[in-house]
C-alpha positions as CSV (number, residue, x, y, z in Angstrom):
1,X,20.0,-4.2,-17.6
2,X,16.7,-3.0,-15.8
3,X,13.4,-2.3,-18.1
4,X,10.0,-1.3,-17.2
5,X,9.3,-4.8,-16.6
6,X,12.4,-6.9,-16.4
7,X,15.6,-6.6,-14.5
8,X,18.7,-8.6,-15.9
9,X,22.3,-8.4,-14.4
10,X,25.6,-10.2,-14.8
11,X,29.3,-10.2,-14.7
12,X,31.3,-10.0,-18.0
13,X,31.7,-13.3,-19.4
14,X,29.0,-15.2,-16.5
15,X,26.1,-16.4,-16.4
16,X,23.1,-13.9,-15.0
17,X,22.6,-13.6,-11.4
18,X,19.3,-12.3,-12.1
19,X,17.0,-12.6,-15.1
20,X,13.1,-12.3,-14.2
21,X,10.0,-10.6,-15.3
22,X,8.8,-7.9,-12.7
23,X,4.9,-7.7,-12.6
24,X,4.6,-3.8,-12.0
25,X,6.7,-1.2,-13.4
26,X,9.4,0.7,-12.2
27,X,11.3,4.0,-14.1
28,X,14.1,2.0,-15.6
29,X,16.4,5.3,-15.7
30,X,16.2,5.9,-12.3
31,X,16.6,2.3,-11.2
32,X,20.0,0.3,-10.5
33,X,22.0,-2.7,-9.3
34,X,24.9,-2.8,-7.2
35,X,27.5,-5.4,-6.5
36,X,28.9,-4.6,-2.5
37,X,31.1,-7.1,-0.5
38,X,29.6,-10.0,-2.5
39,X,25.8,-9.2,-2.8
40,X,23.9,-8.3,-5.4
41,X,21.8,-4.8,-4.0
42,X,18.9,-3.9,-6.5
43,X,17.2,-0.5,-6.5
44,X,14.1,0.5,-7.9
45,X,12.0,3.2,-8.9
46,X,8.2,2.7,-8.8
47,X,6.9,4.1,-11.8
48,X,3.8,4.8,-9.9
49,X,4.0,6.5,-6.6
50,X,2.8,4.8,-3.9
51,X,1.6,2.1,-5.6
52,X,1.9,-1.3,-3.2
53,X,3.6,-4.0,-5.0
54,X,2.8,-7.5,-4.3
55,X,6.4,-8.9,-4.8
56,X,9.0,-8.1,-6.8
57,X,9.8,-11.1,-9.6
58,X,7.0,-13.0,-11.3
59,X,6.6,-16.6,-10.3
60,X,8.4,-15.8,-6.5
61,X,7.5,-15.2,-2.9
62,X,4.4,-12.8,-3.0
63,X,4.1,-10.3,0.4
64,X,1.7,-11.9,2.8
65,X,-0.8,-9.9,4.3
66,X,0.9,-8.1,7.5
67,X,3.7,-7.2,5.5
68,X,1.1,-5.6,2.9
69,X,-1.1,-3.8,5.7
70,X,2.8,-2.0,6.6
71,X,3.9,-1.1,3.8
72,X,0.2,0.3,2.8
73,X,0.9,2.0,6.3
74,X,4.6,3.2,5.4
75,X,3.4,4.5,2.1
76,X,0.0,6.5,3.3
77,X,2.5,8.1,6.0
78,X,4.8,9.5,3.7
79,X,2.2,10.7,2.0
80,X,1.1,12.5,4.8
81,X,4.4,13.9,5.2
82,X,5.3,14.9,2.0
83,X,1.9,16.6,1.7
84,X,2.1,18.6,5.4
85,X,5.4,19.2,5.8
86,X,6.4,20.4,9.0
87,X,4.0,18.0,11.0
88,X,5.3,14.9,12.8
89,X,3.5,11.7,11.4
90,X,6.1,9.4,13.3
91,X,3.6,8.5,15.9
92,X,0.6,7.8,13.9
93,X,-1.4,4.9,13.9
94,X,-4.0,3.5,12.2
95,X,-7.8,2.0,13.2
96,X,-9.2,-0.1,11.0
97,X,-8.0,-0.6,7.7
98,X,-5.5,1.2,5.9
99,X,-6.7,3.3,2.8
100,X,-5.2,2.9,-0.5
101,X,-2.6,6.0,-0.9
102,X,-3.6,6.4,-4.5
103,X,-6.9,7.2,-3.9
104,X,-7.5,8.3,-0.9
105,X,-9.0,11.7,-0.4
106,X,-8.7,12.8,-3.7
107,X,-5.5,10.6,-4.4
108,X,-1.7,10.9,-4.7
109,X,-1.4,14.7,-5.9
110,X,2.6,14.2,-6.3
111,X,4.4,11.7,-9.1
């Protein structure tokens, strides 16, 4: 079972493969798990558009902070292209610091 802030999953009659607290939310109907050629695939749904999330499970590994900066700059690029379709953002860099999608310029206009 996946809630707004948990995410449980088993097989009939087993014990849980997973059974953890999430510390931000995802949209628990459109978030799933999948069993394929022995692993365990879980996909979720931020409930808040590009929102960063610091890890996924309370109490484990937390993203250090390169892998934060990318996916701050993977998220403000999608913004970009969902927001000016027909431009190419596949090439674009950043200098400095990478703004917060959610607020930048006005903020995420999109849920």
């Amino acid at each position: 079972a996946i809630q707004i802030t948990f995410a449980a999953c088993a097989l009939q009659g087993n014990p849980p493969y997973l059974n953890h607290d999430m510390p931000h939310k995802c949209k628990k109907e459109q978030s799933y798990w999948t069993m394929e050629d022995g692993e365990l695939h879980l996909t979720l749904q931020k409930m808040h558009k590009a929102e960063t999330w610091t890890g996924l499970f309370v109490g484990h590994q937390q993203l250090d902070d390169v892998s934060s900066t990318e996916d701050r700059k993977r998220i403000m690029l999608e913004r970009f292209a969902e927001e000016h379709p027909g431009f190419d953002f596949s090439n674009a860099e950043f200098n400095g610091n990478v703004p917060d999608a959610r607020d930048f310029m006005g903020g995420v206009k999109y849920q």
